[in-house]
C-alpha positions as a Markdown table, in Angstrom:
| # | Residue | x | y | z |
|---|---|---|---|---|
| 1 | Unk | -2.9 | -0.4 | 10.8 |
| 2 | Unk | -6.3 | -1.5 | 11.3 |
| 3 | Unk | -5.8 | -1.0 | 15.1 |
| 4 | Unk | -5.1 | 3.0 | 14.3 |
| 5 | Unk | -8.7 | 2.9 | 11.6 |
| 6 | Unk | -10.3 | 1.0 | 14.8 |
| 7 | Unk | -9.5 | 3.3 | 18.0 |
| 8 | Unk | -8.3 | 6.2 | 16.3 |
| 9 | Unk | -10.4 | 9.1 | 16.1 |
| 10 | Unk | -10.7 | 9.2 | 12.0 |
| 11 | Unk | -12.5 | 6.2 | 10.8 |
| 12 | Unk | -11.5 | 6.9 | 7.3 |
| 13 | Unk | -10.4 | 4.1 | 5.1 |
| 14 | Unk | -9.1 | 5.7 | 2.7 |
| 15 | Unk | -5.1 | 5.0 | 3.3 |
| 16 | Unk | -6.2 | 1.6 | 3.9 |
| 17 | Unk | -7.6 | 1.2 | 0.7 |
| 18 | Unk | -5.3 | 3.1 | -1.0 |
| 19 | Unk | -2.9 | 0.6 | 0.7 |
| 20 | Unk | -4.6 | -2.7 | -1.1 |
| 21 | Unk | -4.5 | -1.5 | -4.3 |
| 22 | Unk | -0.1 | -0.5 | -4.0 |
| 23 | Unk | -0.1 | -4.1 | -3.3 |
| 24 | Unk | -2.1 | -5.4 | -5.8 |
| 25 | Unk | -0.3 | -3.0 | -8.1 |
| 26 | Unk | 2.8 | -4.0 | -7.0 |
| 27 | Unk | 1.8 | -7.7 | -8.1 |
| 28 | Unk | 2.3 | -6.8 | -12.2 |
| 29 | Unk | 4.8 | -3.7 | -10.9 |
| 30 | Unk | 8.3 | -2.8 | -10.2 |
| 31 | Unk | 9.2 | -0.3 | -7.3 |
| 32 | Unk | 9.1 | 3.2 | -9.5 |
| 33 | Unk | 6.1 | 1.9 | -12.0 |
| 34 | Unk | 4.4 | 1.7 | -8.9 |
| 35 | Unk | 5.1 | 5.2 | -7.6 |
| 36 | Unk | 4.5 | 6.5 | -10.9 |
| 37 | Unk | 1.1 | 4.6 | -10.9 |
| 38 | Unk | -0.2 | 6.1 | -7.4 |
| 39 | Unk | 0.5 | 9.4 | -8.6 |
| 40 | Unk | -3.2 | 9.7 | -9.9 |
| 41 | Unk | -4.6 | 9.0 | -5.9 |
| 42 | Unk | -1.6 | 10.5 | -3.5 |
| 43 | Unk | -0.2 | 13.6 | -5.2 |
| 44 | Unk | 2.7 | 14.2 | -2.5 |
| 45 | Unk | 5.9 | 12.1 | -3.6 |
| 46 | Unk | 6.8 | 11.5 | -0.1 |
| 47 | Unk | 3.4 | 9.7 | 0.8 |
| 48 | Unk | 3.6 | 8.0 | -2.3 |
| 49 | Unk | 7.2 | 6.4 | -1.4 |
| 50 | Unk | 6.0 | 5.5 | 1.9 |
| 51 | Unk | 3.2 | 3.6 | 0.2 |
| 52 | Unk | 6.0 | 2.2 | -2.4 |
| 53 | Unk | 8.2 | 1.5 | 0.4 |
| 54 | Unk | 5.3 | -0.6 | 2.5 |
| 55 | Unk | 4.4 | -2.7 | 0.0 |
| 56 | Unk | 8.0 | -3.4 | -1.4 |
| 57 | Unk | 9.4 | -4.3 | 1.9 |
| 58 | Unk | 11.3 | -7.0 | 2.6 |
| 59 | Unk | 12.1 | -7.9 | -1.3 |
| 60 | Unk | 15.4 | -8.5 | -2.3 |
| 61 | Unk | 15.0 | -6.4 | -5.7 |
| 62 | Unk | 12.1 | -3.8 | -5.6 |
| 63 | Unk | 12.3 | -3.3 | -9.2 |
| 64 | Unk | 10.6 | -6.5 | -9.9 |
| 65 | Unk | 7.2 | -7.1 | -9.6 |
| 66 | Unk | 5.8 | -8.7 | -6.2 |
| 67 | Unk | 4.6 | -7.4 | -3.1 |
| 68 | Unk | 4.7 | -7.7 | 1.0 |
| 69 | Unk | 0.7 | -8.8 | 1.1 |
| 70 | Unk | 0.6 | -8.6 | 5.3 |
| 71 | Unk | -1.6 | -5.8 | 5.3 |
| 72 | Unk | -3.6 | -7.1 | 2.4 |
| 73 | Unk | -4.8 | -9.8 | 4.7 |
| 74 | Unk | -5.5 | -7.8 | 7.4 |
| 75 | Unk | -7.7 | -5.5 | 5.4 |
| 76 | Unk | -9.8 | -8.4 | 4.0 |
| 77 | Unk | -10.1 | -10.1 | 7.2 |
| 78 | Unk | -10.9 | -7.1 | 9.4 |
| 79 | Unk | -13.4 | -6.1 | 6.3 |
| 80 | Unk | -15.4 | -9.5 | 6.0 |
């Protein structure tokens, strides 16, 4: 969360970043075109579901395309 980037001690933003573009992936995506997809930034499969699983929350079918865009918000507003 931007909290964690905020007060924690790693002001990296890469996960963060790597975050906005699952869910603007996951816009023109289904759930495992996606994980394929992310496999050229996050080579472990199990960070790469957890990314996958984030942004495909809440959907009723994950296979389609569409995305959870919470944290896409909070990116952009905590970045402007």
């Amino acid at each position: 969360t931007l909290n964690t980037l905020l007060f924690g001690t790693s002001k990296s933003l890469v996960s963060s970043a790597i975050s906005y573009y699952a869910q603007w992936r996951a816009t023109e995506l289904g759930f495992s075109e996606l994980f394929q997809d992310l496999r050229q930034f996050v080579p472990s499969p199990q960070s790469r579901w957890a990314f996958c699983f984030r942004v495909k929350r809440g959907l009723r079918d994950t296979s389609l395309v569409g995305a959870l865009a919470k944290d896409r918000c909070s990116l952009v507003l905590w970045c402007s």
